[in-house]
N, C-alpha and C positions, 0 to 999 in steps of 0.2 A: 174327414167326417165319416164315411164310408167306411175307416180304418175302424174306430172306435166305435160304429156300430155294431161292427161282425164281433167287435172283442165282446161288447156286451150282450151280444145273442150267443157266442158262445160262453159265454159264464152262466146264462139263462139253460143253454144246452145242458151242462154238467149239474144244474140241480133238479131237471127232468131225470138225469140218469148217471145217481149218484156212483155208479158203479164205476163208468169210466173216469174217476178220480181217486177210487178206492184205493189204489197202490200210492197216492200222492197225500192222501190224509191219513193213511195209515202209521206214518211221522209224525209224533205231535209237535206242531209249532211250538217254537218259541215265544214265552210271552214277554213285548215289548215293555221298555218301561217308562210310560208317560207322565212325566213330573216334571214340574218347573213352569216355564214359559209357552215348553211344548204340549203341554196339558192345557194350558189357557187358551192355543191355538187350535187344537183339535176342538174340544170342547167349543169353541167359538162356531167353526166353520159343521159343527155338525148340530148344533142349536141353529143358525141361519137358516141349512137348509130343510130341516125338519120346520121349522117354521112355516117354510115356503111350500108345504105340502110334500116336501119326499118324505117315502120313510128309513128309518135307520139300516136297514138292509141295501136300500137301493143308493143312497146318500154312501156309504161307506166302500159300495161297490165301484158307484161312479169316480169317488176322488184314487181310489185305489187304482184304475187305468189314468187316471188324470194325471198321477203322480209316475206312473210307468212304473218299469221292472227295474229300477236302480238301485243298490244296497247302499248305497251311499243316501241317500234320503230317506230319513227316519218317516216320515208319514207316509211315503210307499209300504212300510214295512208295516205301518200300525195298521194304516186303512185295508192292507189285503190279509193280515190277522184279523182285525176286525168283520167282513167281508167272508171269512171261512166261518167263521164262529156264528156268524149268525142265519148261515146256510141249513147250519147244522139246528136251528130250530129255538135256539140262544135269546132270551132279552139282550138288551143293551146291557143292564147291570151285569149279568154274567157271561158276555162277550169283553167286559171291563175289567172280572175279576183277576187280582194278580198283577193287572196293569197299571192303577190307581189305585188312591189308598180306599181302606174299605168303609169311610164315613160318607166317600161321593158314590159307594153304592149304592149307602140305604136311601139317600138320596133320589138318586137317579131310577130307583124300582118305585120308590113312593108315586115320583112325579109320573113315570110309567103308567102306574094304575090308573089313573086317575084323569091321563093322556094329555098332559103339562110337562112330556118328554124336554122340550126345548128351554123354557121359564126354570126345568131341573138344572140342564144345562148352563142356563143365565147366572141362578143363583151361584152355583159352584165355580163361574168366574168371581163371580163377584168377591166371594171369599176367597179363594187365590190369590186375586189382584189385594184385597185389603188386609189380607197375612202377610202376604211380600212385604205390603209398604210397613206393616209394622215392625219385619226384621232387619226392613234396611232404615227404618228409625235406629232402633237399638241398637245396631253395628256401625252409626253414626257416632256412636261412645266414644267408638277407639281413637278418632281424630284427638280428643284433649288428652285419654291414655298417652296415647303414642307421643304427645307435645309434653307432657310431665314429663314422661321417661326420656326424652331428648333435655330436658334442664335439666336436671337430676343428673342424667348422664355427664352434661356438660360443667355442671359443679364436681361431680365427683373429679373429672380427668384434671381439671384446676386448682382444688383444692390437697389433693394427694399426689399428684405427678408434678405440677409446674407451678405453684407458688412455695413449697417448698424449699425448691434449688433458689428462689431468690430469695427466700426469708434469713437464709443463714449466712448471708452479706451483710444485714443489719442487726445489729442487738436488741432483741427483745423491748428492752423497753424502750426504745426509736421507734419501736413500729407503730402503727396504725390501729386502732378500735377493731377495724373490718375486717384488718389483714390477721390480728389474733384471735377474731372468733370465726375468719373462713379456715386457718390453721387449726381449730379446734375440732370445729366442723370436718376435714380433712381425717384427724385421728379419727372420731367417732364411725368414719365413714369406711375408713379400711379396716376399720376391728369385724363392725356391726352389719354392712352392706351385703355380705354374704347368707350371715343367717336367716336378716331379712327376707332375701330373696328366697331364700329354699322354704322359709313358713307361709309368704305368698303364696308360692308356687301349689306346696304339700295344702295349703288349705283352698284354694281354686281349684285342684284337681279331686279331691274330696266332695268338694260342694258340688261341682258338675257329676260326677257318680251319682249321689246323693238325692239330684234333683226332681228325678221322676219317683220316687219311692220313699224319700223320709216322708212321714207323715204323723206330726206331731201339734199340740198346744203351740208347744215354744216357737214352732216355725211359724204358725200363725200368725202368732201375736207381737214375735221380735222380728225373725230373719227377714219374712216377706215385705217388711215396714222400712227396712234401715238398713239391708246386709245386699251389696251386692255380690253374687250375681241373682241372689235369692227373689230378690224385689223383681228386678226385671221377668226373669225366668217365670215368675206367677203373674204380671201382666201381661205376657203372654200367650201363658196357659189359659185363662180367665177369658178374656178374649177371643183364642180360639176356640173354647167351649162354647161362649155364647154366639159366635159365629156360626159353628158347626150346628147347635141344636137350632137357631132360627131358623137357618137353611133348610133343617129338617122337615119342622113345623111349616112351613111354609110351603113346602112341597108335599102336605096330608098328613104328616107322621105323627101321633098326638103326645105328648109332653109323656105319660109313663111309659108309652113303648119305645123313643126318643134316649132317657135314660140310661135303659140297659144297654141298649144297642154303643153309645158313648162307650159306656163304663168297659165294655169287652175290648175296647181299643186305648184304654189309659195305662200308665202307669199305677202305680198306688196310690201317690199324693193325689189324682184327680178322682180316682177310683172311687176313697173312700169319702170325699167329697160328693159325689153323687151319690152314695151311700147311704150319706147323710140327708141329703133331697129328698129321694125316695121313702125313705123312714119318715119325715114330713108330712110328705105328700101322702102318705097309707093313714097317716095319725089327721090326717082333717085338714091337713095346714092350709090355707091357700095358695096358689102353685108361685107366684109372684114371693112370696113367705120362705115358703120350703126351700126355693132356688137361693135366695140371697144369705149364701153360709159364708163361712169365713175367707173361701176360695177369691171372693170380692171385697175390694178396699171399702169404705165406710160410703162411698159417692154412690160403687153402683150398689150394695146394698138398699141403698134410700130408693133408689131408680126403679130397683126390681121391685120394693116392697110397695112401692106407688104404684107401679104398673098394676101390679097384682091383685090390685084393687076394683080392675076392670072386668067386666066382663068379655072383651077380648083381647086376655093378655096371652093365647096364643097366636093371634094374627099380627100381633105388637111386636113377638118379639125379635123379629130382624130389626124395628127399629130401635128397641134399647142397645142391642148388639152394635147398632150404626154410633148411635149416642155414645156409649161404652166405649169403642175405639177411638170415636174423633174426641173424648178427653185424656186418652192413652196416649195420642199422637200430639194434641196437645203438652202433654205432660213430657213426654219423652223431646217435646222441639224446646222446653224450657230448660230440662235438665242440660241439653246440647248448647244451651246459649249461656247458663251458666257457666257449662264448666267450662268451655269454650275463653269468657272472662276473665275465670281463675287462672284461667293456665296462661292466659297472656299476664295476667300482674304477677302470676309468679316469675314467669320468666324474664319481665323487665327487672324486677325484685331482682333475680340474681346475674344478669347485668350490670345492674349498680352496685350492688354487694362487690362485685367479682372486679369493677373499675375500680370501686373503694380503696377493696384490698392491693391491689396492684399502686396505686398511691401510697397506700403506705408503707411501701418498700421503695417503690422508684423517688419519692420525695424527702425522704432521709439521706437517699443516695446522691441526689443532684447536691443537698447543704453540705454533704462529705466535702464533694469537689470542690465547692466553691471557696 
């Protein structure tokens, strides 16, 4: 106790007399980089204690001896960055800057103002945590992917490598219904299975380029409806818009200065969808009106256009944003349980297919011998 006192009277020491550190801040730190789960952590433990009456100086300063002089633990490194930066006369938002992305800045300076520092803090788990779960909905995909491309797989090695070598024991017309169209099947598959894959490949690698910057009618009204990766990639854009700007709102920031602040951190596709907003919202629209452009499926269209009807549809709107995801998550645990379905009747499907055909090679062969 004793130890950790004098540490902290000597940190209190060097901002009496910034001089005796001048040689040591004369180096500009490195800025940490706080993303992920370790973002959700910081943010937690500096919302708690600010809540509890520290402030962000002395909060930052405290966990930063808490954590010791270890380079191996990343919150020593963040909290005594932190902890300099704000010696140096810094908000929290621009002790942050560089280290997070810059949508929990505008965030976190609003809530600042306002001295709802910690509820900044709250909010920005909150979306953290309900971005996560929506990307590990969507990476939940690859389970029936990966189960097609293992039957698929395992029809091709059967139908082109090993019913082959038994087909040509029996004569053609001996054989089996299954056994001559998984033989069919077979050719079509070593002619065609290549180019297939390299048009996949060439149009997946396109579309991912593609996805932050096409910006079109067509994408609209076909891709974002029916085309993956196109669908998902905008429910999750959508989503995190309407996340990001509740957050905003919510922490003082008002729906036109909200806006731009976004737009400066999009790509093009979101870009000129705020673009779009804002040109709304200058022409009269109502903001609930203006917000529900094409960037939203037809649901939350209706959502935002009801809301919009309120007179507090910017205190609302973290809850459309909550509404808005938990039918995303919904939709995304259907699509999962779908394909999930398919992918097992496909692959019983070609079990039977692939028993079939092996009968009707091995049961011509047994009447030979007999």
């Amino acid at each position: 106790m004793q130890n950790f006192t004098l540490k902290v009277a000597l940190m209190d020491i060097a901002q009496l007399f910034p001089s005796l550190t001048k040689a040591r801040n004369s180096r500009r730190a490195k800025i940490p980089r706080i993303k992920g789960k370790f973002r959700v952590e910081i943010y937690n433990q500096l919302a708690t204690f600010i809540e509890d009456g520290f402030t962000p100086f002395r909060t930052t300063q405290i966990l930063a001896i808490e954590y010791g002089d270890t380079k191996k633990d990343p919150r020593a490194k963040a909290y005594r960055y932190l902890a300099k930066k704000l010696t140096q006369g810094d908000s929290i938002a621009s002790a942050l800057e560089g280290a997070v992305p810059q949508s929990d800045l505008y965030v976190l300076e609003a809530a600042e103002k306002i001295g709802a520092l910690d509820e900044g803090f709250r909010r920005l788990i909150y979306f953290s945590e309900k971005s996560a779960e929506l990307k590990a909905k969507l990476f939940s995909l690859i389970k029936p992917a990966m189960m097609a491309a293992a039957a698929l797989g395992i029809l091709y090695v059967f139908a082109t490598g090993v019913l082959p070598d038994f087909a040509t024991m029996i004569p053609v017309a001996d054989q089996g219904g299954a056994t001559t169209s998984l033989m069919a099947t077979g050719q079509f598959l070593e002619t065609y299975t290549l180019p297939i894959l390299v048009l996949l490949a060439g149009y997946f690698a396109i579309s991912v380029a593609l996805l932050p910057t096409l910006s079109s009618r067509f994408r609209d009204q076909i891709l974002k409806r029916y085309l993956p990766p196109w669908n998902f990639y905008q429910m999750f854009v959508a989503n995190s818009f309407l996340l990001t700007l509740g957050t905003m709102m919510e922490s003082g920031i008002r729906l036109k200065d909200a806006l731009p602040m976004i737009s400066k951190l999009s790509g093009r596709y979101l870009k000129d969808h705020i673009t779009q907003m804002d040109a709304l919202l200058s022409a009269g629209s109502k903001e609930g009106r203006a917000i529900a452009t094409e960037l939203f499926d037809k649901e939350n269209q209706r959502l935002l256009r009801i809301y919009g009807q309120s007179d507090q549809f910017e205190s609302r709107m973290q809850t459309i944003a909550q509404r808005s995801l938990e039918a995303s998550l919904r939709r995304v645990d259907n699509i999962v349980d779908a394909s999930n379905l398919v992918m097992k009747i496909l692959i019983a499907a070609i079990i039977i297919w692939i028993v079939m055909g092996i009968g009707g090679v091995v049961i011509p062969m047994i009447e030979q011998n007999i």
